[in-house]
C-alpha positions, 0 to 999 in steps of 0.5 A: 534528479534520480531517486531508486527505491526498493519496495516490496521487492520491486525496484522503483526508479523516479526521476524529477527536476528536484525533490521537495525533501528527503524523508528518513523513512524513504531513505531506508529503502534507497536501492540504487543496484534494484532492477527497474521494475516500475519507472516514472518520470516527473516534469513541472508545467506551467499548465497541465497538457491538453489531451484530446478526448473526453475525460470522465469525472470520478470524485477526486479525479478524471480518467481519459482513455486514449490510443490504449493510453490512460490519462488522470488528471488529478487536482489540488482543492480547486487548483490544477495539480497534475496529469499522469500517462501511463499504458492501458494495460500495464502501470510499469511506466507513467510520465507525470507532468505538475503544475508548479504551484502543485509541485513541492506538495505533490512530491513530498514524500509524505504524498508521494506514492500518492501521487504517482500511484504507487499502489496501481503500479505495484498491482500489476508486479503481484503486490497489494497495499494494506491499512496495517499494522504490520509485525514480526513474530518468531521470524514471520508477519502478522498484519493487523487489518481495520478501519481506523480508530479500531485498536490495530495499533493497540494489538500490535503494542500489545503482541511487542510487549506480550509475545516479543514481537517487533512492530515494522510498520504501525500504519501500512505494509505491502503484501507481494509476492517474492521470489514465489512466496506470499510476504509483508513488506515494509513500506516507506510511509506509516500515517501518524505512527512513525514505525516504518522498517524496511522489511520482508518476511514471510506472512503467517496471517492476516487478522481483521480486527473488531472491538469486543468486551470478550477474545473470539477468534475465527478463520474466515471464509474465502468470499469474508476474507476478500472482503477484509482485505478488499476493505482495507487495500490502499488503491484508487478502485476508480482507476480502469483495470483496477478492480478486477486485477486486485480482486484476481491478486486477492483471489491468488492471496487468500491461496496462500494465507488464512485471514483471522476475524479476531473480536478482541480486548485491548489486553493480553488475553487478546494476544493469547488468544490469536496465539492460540488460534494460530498454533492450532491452524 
């Protein structure tokens, strides 16, 4: 079975000998005319392969590196869940071979782009994953970027009811470049908040969030802004390669749109003031 998406302007193609199901928010971005950016192949083992080298363990996963192939090898608990192939140098391509008592959790849609390594793929296609809550304000995004618990939900309710916003994702969204031009992407996947739009827009800001009984709003710097969005990328930094692509896709970001550290109260004068910071930039 095939499934081709469209996400972050690249086009996805993932093909397995069944799908577990088919969620609605991964049915909005189905685009079977997509050029082929990233390809992966899902086949069920008995057992995972062997490959011969010595793998290195890093928490969750173990990484192997041989003949300029990347091996992980990813594990359910203590059980055995898959091992993923893919090029050294570009993630484009990735042969994933699961276990059969693995395989309904592995590709269901809600570990998906999990699984696959959606996020390391999309990397090296100049886009970037982001724990954000993503909006539409007068035709252009705003993403609003925290540790959980820290109120991004909250601004982005607050922004529709307010300032006539359309809240696109409430979890996640991409940041990619387009046709040359810096975007927030709607995503397939929204954690617990069930806002998922299929989306591209123009990005006018990100804005990393913290608690305050008062509204301050201030540009950050270059080195605070990396920071911010490093904090808050969805990427498995433990992956060869990895680090030092995403900090150059930061770099390039940061280029092209001003990040915000915004103190602020969970009411409208939160609003106002970012809306005042913005229109003043």
């Amino acid at each position: 079975m095939l499934r081709n998406y469209s996400i972050c302007g690249k086009g996805i193609r993932i093909s397995a000998p069944v799908f577990p199901a088919d969620s609605e928010n991964w049915k909005k971005f189905l685009d079977n005319s997509a050029k082929q950016d990233i390809t992966v192949e899902c086949k069920i083992s008995e057992k995972l392969p062997h490959i011969n080298g010595e793998w290195t363990k890093k928490q969750d996963c173990d990484y192997l590196i041989s003949d300029n192939m990347l091996y992980k090898r990813v594990y359910m608990g203590t059980a055995d869940g898959a091992v993923v192939k893919t090029a050294l140098d570009d993630f484009s391509e990735k042969e994933i071979t699961l276990v059969e008592e693995s395989f309904d959790v592995l590709l269901d849609e809600r570990y998906l782009w999990s699984t696959i390594g959606l996020a390391e793929s999309l990397l090296h296609h100049d886009s970037l994953l982001m724990h954000a809550s993503f909006i539409e304000a007068d035709g252009e995004a705003i993403l609003f970027t925290a540790p959980c618990g820290t109120g991004k939900s909250t601004q982005a309710e607050l922004w529709r009811k307010f300032a006539g916003a359309t809240v696109i994702n409430g979890d996640k969204a991409g940041v990619s470049f387009v046709d040359g031009r810096l975007c927030a992407c709607g995503v397939p996947f929204c954690g617990t908040s069930g806002i998922c739009e299929n989306k591209i827009l123009p990005l006018k800001a990100i804005v990393e969030l913290g608690q305050s009984k008062e509204n301050t709003v201030r540009r950050l710097t270059a080195v605070n802004g990396l920071q911010a969005i490093l904090g808050n990328t969805y990427i498995d930094m433990q992956t060869p390669g990895v680090p030092l692509r995403c900090v150059e896709l930061i770099n390039r970001i940061l280029n092209s749109v001003n990040v915000y550290h915004l103190d602020c109260t969970p009411d409208e004068r939160a609003v106002e003031a970012l809306k005042s910071a913005l229109k003043n930039e």
